[in-house]
C-alpha positions as CSV (number, residue, x, y, z in Angstrom):
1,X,-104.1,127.9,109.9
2,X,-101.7,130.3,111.1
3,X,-102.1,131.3,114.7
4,X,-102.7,135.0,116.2
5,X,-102.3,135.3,119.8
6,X,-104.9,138.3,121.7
7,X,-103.5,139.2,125.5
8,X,-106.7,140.4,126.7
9,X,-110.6,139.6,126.7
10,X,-111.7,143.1,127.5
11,X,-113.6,145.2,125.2
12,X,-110.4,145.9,123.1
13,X,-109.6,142.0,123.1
14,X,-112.8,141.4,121.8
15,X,-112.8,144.1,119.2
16,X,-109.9,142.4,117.6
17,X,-111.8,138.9,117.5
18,X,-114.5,140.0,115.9
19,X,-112.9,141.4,113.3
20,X,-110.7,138.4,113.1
21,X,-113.7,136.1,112.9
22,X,-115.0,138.2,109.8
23,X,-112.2,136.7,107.9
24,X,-112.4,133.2,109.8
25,X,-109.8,133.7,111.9
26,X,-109.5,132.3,115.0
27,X,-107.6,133.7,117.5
28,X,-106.5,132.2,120.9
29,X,-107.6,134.6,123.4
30,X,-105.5,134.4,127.7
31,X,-106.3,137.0,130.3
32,X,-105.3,136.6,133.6
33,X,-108.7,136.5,135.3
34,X,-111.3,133.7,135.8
35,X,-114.1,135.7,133.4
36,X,-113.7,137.2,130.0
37,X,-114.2,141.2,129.6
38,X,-111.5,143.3,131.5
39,X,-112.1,146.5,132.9
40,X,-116.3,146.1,131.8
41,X,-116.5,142.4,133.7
42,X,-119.7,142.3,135.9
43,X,-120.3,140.7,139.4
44,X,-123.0,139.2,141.3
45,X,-123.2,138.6,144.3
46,X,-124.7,136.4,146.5
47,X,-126.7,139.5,148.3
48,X,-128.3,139.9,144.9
49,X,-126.7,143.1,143.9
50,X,-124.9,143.3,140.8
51,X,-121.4,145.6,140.5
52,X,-119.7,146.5,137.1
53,X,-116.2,147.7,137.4
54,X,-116.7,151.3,137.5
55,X,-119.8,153.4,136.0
56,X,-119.9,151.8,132.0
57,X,-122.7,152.6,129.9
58,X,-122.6,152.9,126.6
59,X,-123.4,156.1,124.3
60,X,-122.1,155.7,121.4
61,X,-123.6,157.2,118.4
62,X,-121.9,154.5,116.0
63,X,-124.9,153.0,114.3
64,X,-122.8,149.6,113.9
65,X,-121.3,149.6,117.6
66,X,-124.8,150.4,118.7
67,X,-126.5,147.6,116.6
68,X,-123.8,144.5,117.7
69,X,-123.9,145.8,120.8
70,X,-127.9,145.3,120.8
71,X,-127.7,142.1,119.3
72,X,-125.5,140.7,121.7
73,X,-128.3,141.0,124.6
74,X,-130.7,140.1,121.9
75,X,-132.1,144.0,122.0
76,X,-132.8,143.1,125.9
77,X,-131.3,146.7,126.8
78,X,-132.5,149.9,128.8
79,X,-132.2,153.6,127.1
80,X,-132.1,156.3,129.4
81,X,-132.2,159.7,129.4
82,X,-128.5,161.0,131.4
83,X,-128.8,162.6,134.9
84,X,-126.0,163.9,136.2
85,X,-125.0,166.5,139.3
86,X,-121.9,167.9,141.3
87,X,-121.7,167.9,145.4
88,X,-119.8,170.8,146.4
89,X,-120.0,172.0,150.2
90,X,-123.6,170.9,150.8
91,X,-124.7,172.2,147.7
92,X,-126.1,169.6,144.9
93,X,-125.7,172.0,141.7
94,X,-126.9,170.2,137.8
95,X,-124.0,169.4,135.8
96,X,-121.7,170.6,134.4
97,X,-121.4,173.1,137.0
98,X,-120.3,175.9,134.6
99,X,-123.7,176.2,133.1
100,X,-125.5,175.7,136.5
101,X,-124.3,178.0,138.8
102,X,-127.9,178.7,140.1
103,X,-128.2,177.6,143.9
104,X,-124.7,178.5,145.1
105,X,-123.8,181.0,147.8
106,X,-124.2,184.2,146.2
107,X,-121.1,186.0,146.5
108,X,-119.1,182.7,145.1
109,X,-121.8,183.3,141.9
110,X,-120.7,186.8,142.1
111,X,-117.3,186.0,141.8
112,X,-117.0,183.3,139.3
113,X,-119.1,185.5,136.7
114,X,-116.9,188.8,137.3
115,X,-113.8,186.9,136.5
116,X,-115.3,184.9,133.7
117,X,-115.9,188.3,132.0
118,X,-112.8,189.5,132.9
119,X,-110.8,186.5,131.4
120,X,-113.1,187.1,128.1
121,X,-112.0,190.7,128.0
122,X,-107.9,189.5,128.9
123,X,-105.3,189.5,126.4
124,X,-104.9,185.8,124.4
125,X,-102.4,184.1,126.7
126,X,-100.3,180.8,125.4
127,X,-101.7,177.6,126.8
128,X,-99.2,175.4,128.1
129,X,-101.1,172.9,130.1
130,X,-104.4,171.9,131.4
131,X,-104.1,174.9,134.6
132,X,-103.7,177.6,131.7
133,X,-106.6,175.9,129.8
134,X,-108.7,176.2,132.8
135,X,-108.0,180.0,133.8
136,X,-108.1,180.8,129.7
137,X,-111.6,178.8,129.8
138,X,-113.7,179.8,133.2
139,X,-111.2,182.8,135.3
140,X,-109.7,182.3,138.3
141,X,-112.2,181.9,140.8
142,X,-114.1,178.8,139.3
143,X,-111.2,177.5,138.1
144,X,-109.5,176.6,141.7
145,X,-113.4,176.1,143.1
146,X,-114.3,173.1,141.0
147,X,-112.1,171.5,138.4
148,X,-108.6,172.2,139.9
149,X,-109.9,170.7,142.8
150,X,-111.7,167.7,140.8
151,X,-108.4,167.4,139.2
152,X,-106.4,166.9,142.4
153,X,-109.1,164.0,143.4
154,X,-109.8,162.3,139.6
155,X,-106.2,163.3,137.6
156,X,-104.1,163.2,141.0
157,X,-101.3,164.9,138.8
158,X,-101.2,168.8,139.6
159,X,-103.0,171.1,136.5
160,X,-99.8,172.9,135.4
161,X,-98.1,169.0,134.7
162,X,-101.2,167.8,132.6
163,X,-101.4,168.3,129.0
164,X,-104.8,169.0,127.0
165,X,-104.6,166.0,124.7
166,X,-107.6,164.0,126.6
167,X,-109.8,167.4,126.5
168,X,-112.3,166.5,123.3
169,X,-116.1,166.9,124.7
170,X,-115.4,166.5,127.9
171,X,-115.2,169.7,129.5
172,X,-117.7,172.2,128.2
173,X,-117.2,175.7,127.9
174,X,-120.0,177.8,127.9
175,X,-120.6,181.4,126.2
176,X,-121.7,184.0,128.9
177,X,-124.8,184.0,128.4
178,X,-125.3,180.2,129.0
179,X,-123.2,181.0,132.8
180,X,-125.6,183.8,133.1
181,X,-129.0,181.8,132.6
182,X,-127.3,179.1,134.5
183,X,-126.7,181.2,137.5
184,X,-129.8,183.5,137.2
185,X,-132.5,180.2,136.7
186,X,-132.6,176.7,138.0
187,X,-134.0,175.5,134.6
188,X,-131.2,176.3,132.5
189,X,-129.9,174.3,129.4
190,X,-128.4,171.0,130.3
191,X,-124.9,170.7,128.2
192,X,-123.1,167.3,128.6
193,X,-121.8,165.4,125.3
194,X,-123.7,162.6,126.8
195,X,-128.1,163.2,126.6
196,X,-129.0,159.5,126.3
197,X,-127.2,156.0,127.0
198,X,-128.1,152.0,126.8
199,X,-127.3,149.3,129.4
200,X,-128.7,146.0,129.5
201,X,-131.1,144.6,131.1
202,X,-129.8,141.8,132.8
203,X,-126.1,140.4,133.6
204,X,-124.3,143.6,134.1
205,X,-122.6,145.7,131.3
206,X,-120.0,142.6,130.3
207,X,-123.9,141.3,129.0
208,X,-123.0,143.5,125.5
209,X,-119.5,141.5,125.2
210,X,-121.3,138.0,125.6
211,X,-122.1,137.2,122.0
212,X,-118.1,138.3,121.1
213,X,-116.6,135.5,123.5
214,X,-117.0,132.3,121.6
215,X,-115.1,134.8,118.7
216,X,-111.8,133.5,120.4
217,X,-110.6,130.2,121.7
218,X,-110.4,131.7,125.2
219,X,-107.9,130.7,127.9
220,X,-108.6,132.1,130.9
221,X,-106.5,132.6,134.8
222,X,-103.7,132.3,132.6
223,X,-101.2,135.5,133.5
224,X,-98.7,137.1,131.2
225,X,-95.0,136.3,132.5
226,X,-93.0,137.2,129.3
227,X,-93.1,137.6,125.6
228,X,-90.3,136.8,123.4
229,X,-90.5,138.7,120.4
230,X,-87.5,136.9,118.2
231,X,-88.6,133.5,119.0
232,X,-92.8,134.6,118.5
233,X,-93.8,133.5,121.9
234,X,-95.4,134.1,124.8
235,X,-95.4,132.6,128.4
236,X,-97.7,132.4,131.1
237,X,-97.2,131.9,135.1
238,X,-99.1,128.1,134.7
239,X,-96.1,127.0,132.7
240,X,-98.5,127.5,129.0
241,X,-95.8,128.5,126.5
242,X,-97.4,129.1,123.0
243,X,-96.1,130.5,119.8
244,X,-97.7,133.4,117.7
245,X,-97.5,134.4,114.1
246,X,-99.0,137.8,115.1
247,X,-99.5,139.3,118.7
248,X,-102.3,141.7,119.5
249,X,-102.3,143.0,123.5
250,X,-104.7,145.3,125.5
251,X,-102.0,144.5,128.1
252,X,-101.1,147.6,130.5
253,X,-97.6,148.9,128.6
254,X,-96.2,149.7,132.1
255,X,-97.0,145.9,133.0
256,X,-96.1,144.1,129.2
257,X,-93.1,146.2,128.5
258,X,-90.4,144.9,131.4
259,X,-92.0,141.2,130.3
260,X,-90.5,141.6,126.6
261,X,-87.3,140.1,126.3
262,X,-84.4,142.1,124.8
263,X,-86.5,145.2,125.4
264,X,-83.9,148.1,125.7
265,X,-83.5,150.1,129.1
266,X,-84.6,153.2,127.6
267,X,-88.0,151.6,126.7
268,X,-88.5,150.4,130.3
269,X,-88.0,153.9,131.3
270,X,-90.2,155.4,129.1
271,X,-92.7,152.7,130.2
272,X,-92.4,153.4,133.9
273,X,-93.3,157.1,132.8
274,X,-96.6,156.1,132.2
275,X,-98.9,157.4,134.8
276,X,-102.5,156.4,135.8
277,X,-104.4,156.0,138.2
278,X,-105.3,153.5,140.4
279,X,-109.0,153.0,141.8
280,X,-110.7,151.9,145.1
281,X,-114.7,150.7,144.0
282,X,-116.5,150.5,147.0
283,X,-120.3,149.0,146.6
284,X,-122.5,149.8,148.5
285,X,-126.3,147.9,148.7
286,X,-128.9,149.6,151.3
287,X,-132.6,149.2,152.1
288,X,-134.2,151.8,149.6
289,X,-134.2,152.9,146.3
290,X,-134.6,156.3,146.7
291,X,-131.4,157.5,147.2
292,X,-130.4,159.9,144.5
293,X,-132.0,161.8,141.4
294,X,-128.8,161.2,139.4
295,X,-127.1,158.3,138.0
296,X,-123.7,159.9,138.4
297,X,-122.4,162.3,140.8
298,X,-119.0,164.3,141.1
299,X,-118.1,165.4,144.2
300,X,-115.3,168.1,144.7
301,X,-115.4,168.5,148.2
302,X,-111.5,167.3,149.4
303,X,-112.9,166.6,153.2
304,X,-115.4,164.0,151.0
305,X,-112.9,160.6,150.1
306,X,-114.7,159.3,147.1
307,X,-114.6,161.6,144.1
308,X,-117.3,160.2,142.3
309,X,-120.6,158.4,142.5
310,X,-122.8,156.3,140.5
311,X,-126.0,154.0,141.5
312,X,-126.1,150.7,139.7
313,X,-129.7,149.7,140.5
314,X,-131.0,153.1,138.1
315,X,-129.3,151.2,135.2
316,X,-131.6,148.4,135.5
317,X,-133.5,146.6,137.5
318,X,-131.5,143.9,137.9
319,X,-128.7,145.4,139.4
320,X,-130.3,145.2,142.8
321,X,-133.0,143.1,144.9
322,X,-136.4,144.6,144.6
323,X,-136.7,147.2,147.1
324,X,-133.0,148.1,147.1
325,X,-130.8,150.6,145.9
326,X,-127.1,150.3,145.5
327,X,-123.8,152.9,145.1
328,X,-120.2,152.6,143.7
329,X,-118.0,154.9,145.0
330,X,-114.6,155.7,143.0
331,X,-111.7,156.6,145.5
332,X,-108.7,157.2,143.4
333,X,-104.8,157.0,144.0
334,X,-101.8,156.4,141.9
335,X,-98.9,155.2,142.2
336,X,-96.6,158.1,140.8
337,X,-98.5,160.4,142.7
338,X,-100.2,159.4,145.7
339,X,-99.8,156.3,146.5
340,X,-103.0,153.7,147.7
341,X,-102.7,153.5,151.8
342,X,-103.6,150.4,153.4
343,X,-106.1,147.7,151.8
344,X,-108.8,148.7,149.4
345,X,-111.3,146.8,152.3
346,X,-110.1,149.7,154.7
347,X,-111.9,152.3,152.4
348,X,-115.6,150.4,152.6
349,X,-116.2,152.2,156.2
350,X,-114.7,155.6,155.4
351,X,-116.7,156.0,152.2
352,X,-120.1,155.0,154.0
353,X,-119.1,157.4,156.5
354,X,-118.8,160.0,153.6
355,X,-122.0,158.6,151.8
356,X,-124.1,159.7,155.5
357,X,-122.3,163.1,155.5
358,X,-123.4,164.3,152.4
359,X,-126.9,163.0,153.0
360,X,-127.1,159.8,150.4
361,X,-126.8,157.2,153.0
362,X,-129.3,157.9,156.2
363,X,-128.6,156.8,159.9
364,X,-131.8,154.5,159.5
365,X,-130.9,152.9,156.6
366,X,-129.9,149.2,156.6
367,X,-126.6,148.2,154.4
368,X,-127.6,145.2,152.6
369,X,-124.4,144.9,150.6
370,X,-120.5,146.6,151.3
371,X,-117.2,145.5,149.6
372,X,-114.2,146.6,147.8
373,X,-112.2,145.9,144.7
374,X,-109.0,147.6,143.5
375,X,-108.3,148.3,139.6
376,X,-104.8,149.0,139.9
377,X,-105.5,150.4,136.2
378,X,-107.9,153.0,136.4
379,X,-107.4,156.3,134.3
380,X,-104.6,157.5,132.3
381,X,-102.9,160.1,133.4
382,X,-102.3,163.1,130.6
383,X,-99.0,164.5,132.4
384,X,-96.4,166.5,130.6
385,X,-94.4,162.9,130.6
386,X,-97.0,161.1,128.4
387,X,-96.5,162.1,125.0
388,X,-92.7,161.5,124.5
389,X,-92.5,158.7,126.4
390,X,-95.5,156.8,125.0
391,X,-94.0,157.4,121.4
392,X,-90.8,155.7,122.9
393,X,-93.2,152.7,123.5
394,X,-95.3,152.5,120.6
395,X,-92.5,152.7,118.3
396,X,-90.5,150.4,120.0
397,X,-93.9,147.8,120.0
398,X,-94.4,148.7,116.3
399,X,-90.4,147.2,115.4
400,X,-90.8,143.9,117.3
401,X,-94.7,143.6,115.6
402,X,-96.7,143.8,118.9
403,X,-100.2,144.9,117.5
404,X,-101.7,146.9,121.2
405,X,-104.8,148.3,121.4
406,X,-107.5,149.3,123.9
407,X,-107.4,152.3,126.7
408,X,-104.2,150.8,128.0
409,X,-102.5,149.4,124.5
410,X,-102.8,152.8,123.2
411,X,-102.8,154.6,126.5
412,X,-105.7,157.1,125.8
413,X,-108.8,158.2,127.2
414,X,-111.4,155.6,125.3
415,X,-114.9,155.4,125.9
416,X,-116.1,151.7,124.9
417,X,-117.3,151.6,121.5
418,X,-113.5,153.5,121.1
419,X,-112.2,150.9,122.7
420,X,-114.1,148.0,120.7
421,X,-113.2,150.1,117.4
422,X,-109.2,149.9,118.9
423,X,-109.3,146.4,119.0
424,X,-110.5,146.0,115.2
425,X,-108.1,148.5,113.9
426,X,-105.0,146.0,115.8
427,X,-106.7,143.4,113.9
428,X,-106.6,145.1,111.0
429,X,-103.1,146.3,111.2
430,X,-102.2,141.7,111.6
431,X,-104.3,140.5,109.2
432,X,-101.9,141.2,106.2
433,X,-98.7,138.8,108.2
434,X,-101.3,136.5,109.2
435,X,-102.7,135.8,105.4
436,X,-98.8,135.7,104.6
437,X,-98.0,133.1,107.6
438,X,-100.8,131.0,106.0
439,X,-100.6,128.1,103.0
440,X,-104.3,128.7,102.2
441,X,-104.7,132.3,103.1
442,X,-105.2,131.7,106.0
């Protein structure tokens, strides 16, 4: 049997062992952490609340994600109909805020629709990054109101260094007559490329993984130290060496790329010009349930420290003690440009602070539950650096046979079932050298 190595038990990581497994493969799985799943592991605590890291759902429209994804909880899984909303100086406005301008002070509503109309009637301009995307898109006014300001909380990198490559769906432009009945009537036509998502019921979102797990022989709390691709083998800070015939990694490149050996300067540098950010969860547990119509919440105001919101315990039930209600606040750095200050522990009081001034968290309220966890991986960054120097990477990875996959293998913007779909296609791309490295096949 010839041996495939995956760095990684994340959604990616598991991609690649199912695929794997449907030509009886059997890969040997490390990740550095005690529990298999990455970026979508799950927590509970002993105060009963459960914590994914960050807001994960799933909406795929994939018929096939959808379907392993429902038989790995054994169709035990919630579908809900999306809520979303914006906070913006005391106002609570539907999202996206484009399309729901209704509520706002008048005179910004004013405002934002005269120059929309006047940007419309403008000459065509060349668009040279995300800031001249976002003055072509809404004008001027709403443009430095809401998502140059999101930007400078969520991105971190200024508008006029960020490309357009991670646009897609995401932010939706709206014809004038959509701003108009947005700003004119509270009842206006909800736009979002997301209407409906699934979560399980019990056990977090890492529940959807469970079924892909016993896919790999799994070695876990084993951290990546080196990789040497002439000898095929990779090393791990507990002294486990192990040989590969093919390598697939959902490994950070800024992190796997100095831990090659013989990997050229000018590929370190081009790793190191990889940005992303970096992100402070804070979770929050209180004493009632009631505490927002939304499940997710974007908040622009730059006094306010979080930039987003979500509240596990509308997911499922399970999430949180009967009676209770919890809230995972995102509070984002990075370290090309703005570093994290202090401990992520010294954000839990400063964000509950926040979560009273805006009204979520009242003065009577009892916190049941408060703690913090750093991913020093959040989002990637789309800067004007990414493109070249992520080429440098990939093709460098591509020479030496490294297979990478996942959000930060192929260093994209990747919902889940992308990411799942990531990890097959590295497996894919392996199969051919590992039926080669095989006497049988495989």
């Amino acid at each position: 049997m010839s041996s495939v190595v995956v760095l990684g038990t994340g959604m990616a990581g598991l991609g690649a062992a199912y695929r794997l497994s449907q030509d009886g493969v059997l890969p040997r799985m490390y990740d550095k952490n005690a529990a298999f799943g990455g970026q979508t592991r799950s927590f509970r605590y002993d105060t009963g609340f459960t914590f994914d890291l960050g807001p994960h759902i799933s909406f795929t429209k994939d018929a096939r994600i959808q379907a392993l994804f429902a038989d790995s909880v054994g169709d035990e899984y919630e579908t809900l109909q999306v809520r979303l909303n914006n906070h913006w100086h005391g106002h609570w406005p539907r999202h996206p805020v484009q399309a729901n301008l209704h509520g706002l002070p008048e005179d910004v509503i004013i405002k934002v629709i005269a120059d929309f109309v006047e940007e419309r009637q403008a000459p065509e301009r060349p668009i040279n990054n995300y800031h001249d995307w976002l003055l072509a898109s809404f004008g001027r006014t709403f443009a430095e109101l809401f998502p140059l300001q999101y930007t400078r909380k969520y991105h971190l990198a200024p508008a006029e260094n960020m490309s357009t490559d991670w646009l897609g769906p995401r932010v939706y432009r709206p014809s004038l007559e959509e701003v108009l009945q947005g700003a004119l009537s509270p009842a206006s036509t909800h736009e979002h490329y997301i209407t409906h998502f699934r979560y399980p019921r019990r056990g977090g979102f890492v529940s959807f993984l469970q079924k892909f797990a016993p896919l790999g022989d799994m070695r876990l709390q084993h951290e990546l130290v080196a990789v040497d691709p002439h000898a095929r083998q990779v090393s791990f800070a507990n002294g486990h060496v192990t040989g590969y015939d093919a390598l697939i990694s959902s490994v950070p490149l800024p992190s796997l790329v100095p831990m090659i050996k013989g990997v050229p300067d000018n590929v370190v540098e081009a790793s190191r010009r990889l940005a992303c950010s970096t992100c402070v969860l804070v979770n929050v547990g209180v004493d009632r349930t009631d505490l927002s119509p939304a499940h997710v919440t974007y908040v622009y105001d730059d006094d306010v420290c979080f930039t987003r919101l979500s509240f596990p315990h509308m997911l499922s039930p399970d999430n949180a003690p009967e009676g209770a209600g919890s809230i995972q606040a995102e509070v984002y750095f990075s370290p090309k440009y703005k570093p994290l200050t202090g401990t992520p522990e010294d954000w839990i009081e400063p964000v509950i602070r926040d979560l009273r001034r805006v009204g979520l968290v009242r003065e009577s309220d009892t916190i049941l539950h408060r703690n913090a966890v750093v991913l020093p991986y959040a989002n990637v960054i789309f800067d004007l650096d990414r493109s070249a120097a992520l080429a440098i990477v990939h093709d460098y990875l591509d020479d030496i046979g490294i297979a990478y996959c996942g959000r930060y293998g192929e260093w994209g913007y990747m919902w889940t079932d992308e990411s799942f779909r990531s990890g097959e296609a590295a497996a894919q791309k392996v199969l051919p050298s590992v039926r080669r490295a095989s006497p049988n096949g495989f």
